[in-house]
DOGU-444842 format. One record per residue (C-alpha): chain; x, y, z; residue in three letters. Coordinates in steps of 0.02 Angstrom, whole numbers, always signed. Each point is the difference from the previous one (the first is absolute). Layout:
<recs>
["A"; [X; Y; Z]; "ala"]
...
</recs>
This chain:
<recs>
["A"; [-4007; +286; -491]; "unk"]
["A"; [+139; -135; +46]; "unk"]
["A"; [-45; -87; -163]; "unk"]
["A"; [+49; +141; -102]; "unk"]
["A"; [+164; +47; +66]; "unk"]
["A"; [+117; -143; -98]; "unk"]
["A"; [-107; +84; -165]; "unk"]
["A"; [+56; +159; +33]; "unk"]
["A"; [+163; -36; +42]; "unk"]
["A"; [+3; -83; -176]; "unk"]
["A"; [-71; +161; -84]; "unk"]
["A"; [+127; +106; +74]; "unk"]
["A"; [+135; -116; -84]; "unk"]
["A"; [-76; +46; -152]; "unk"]
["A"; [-24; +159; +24]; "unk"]
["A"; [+203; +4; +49]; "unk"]
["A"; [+53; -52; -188]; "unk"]
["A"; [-15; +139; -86]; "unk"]
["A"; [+35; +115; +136]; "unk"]
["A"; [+180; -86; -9]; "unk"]
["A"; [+21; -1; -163]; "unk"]
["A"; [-40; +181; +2]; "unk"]
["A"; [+136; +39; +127]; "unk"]
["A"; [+129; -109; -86]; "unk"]
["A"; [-28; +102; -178]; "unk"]
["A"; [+10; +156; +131]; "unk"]
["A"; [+169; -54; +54]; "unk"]
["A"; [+61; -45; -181]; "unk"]
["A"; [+156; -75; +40]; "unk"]
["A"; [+60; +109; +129]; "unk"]
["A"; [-15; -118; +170]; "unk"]
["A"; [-49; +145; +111]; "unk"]
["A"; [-125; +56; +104]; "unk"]
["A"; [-157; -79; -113]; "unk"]
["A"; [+91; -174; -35]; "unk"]
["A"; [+9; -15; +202]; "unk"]
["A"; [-192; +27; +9]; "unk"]
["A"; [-35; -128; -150]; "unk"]
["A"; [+99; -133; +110]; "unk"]
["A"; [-100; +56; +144]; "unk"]
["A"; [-172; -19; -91]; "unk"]
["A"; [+65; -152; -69]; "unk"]
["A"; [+43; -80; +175]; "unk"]
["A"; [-174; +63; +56]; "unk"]
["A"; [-84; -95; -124]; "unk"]
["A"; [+112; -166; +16]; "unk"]
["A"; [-60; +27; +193]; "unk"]
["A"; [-183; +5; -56]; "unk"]
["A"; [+18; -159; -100]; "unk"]
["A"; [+24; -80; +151]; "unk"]
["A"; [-106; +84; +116]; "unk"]
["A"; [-152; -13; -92]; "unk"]
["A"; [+9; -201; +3]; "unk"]
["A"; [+52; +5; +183]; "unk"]
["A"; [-151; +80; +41]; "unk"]
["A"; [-125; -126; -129]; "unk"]
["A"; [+49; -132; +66]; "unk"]
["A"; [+14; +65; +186]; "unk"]
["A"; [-173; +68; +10]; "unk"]
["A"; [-47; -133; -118]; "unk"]
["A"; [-71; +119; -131]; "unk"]
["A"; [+64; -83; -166]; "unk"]
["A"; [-75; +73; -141]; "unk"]
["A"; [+0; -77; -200]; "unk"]
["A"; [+30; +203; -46]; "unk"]
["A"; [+154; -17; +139]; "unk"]
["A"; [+65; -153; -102]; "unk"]
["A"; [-22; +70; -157]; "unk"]
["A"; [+36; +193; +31]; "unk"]
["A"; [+175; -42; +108]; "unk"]
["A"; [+96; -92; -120]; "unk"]
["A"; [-61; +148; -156]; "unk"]
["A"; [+78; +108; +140]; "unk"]
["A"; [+159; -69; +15]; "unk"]
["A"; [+21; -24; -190]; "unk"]
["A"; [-38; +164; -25]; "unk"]
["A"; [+127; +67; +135]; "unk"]
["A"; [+141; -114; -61]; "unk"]
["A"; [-40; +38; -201]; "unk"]
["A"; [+20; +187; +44]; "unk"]
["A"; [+168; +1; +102]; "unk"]
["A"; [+69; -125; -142]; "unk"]
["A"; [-61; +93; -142]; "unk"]
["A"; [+69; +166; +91]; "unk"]
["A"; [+191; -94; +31]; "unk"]
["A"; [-24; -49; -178]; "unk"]
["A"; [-12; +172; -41]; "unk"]
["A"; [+143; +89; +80]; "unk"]
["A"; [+112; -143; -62]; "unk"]
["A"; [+18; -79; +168]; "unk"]
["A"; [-43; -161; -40]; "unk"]
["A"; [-32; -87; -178]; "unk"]
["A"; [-155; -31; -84]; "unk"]
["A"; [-17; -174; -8]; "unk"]
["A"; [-65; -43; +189]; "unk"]
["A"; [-136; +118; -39]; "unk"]
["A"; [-50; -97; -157]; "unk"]
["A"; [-2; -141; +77]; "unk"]
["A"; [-93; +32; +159]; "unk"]
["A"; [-136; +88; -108]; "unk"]
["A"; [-24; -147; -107]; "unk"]
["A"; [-20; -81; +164]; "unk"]
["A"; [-95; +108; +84]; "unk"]
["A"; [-144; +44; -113]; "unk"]
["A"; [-7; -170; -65]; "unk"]
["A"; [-41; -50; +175]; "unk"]
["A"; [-121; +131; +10]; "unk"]
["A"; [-99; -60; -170]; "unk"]
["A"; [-13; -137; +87]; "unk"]
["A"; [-44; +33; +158]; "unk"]
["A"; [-133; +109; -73]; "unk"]
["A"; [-89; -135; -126]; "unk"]
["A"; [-13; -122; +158]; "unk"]
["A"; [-50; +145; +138]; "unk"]
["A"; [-207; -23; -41]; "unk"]
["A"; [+15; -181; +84]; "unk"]
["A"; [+165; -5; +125]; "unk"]
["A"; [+144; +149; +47]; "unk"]
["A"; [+165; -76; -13]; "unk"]
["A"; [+94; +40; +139]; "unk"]
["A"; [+188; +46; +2]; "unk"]
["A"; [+82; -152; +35]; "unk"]
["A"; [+166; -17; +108]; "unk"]
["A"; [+111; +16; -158]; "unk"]
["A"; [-76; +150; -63]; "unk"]
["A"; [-3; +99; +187]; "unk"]
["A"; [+192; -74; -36]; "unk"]
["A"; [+19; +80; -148]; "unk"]
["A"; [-78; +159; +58]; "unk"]
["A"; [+109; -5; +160]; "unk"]
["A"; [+155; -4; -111]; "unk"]
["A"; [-54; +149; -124]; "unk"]
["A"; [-42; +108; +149]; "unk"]
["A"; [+165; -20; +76]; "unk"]
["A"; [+107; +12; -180]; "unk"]
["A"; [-104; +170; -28]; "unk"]
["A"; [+34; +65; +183]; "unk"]
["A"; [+199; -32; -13]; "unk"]
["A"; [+7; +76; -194]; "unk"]
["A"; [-121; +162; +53]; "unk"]
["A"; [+115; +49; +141]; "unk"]
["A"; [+86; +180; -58]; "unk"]
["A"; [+193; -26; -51]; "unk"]
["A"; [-20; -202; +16]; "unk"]
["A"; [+182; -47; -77]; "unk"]
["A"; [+128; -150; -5]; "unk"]
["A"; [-47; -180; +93]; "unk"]
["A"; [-182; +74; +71]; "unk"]
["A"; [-64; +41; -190]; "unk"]
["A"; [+54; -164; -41]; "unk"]
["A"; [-89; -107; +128]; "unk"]
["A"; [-153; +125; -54]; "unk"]
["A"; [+25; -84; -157]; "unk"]
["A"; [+16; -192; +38]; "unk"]
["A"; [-136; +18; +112]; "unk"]
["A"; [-104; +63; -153]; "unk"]
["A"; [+61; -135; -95]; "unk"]
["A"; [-33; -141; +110]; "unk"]
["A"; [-184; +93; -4]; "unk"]
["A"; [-8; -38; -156]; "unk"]
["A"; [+31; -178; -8]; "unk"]
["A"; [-112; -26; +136]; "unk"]
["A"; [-137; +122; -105]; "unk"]
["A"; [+24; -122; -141]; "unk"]
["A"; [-34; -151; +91]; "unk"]
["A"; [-158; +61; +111]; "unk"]
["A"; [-63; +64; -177]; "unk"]
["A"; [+15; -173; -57]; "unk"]
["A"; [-89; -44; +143]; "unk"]
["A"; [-134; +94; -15]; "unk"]
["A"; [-19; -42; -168]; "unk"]
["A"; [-21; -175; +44]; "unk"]
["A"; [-128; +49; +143]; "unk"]
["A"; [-104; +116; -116]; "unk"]
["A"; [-10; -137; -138]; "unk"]
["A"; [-52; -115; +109]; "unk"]
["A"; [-156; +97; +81]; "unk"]
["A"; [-38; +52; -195]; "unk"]
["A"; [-5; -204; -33]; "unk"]
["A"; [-90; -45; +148]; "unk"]
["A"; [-134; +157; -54]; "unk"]
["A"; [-19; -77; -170]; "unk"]
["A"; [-30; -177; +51]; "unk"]
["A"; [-137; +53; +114]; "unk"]
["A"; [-69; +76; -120]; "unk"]
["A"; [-8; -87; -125]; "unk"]
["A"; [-84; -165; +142]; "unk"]
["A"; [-147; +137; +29]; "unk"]
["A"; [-142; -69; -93]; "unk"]
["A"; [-73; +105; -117]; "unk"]
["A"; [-151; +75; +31]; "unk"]
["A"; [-164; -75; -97]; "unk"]
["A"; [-75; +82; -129]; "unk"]
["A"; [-160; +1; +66]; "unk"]
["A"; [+85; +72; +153]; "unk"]
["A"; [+83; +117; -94]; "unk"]
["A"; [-169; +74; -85]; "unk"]
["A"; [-85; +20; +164]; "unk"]
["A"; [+151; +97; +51]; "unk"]
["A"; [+5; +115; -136]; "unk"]
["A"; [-184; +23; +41]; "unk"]
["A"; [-8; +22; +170]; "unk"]
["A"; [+145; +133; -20]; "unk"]
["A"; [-97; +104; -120]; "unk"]
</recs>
């Protein structure tokens, strides 16, 4: 039962996204009542993010899904406030561009390599995410004006930059498995063809 509680939690993040999303197009623009409980959802689910790998690596129940499932979560929350700020003109386009570039080419990747090793979120990337989670709080808060908005901002900036190097990091990482993958590989001897035949017959 233990086990399955850092899963959940993950799910639930999920599950938050478009329930967000839903109140933010709800709200459209105004910064009332349903903005409030966006930012509240949205704090919920930053709170999750760290709860559920708390409790993994507390009760020792680290999972590959956990690996793999939290950091789709967390993209998924982030993409969905930024393409929502985007939106309502509250913050330009372009860190949303480039954080999806970065984001689902890190996925790709992840995904082509996940049949022989998860690839954990590294320091920089729990960095990055840190960052984005924070901008996003400070730019979802109702009536957020003057120096606050702009910190919001530069914080999503600097998220950026750091996105852009931890992708480049990845990169690296994923090439290298894919490398390492190939070579063995290719030093697997073939198998005979006599071998071969008395597979193929032994299957039928």
């Amino acid at each position: 039962m233990l086990r399955d509680v850092p899963n959940v939690l993950t799910v639930l993040r999920l599950v938050a996204v478009p329930a967000i999303v839903a109140l933010l197009i709800a709200d459209s623009g105004a910064e009332g009542g349903l903005r409030w409980a966006a930012l509240a959802l949205f704090v919920l689910a930053g709170v999750t993010d760290w709860l559920d790998g708390f409790l993994a690596r507390r009760w020792g129940v680290v999972s590959s899904f956990g690996k793999l499932a939290d950091p789709l979560a967390d993209k998924a929350l982030v993409l969905a406030a930024l393409v929502m700020l985007a939106a309502m003109s509250e913050v330009p386009w372009w860190p949303l561009f480039v954080v999806a570039i970065r984001e689902i080419g890190v996925t790709l990747g992840r995904l082509a390599v996940a049949r022989d090793v998860v690839i954990p979120a590294s320091a920089g990337g729990k960095l990055k995410t840190a960052l984005q989670m924070l901008a996003l709080l400070l730019l979802l808060i109702p009536g957020v004006t003057g120096w606050l908005d702009t910190v919001g901002f530069w914080v999503l900036v600097a998220s950026v930059i750091v996105a852009v190097v931890t992708g480049l990091d990845y990169a690296w990482r994923i090439a290298r498995l894919a490398r390492t993958r190939g070579a063995a590989a290719l030093a697997s001897p073939a198998p005979s063809h006599d071998t071969a035949v008395r597979g193929t017959a032994d299957a039928g």
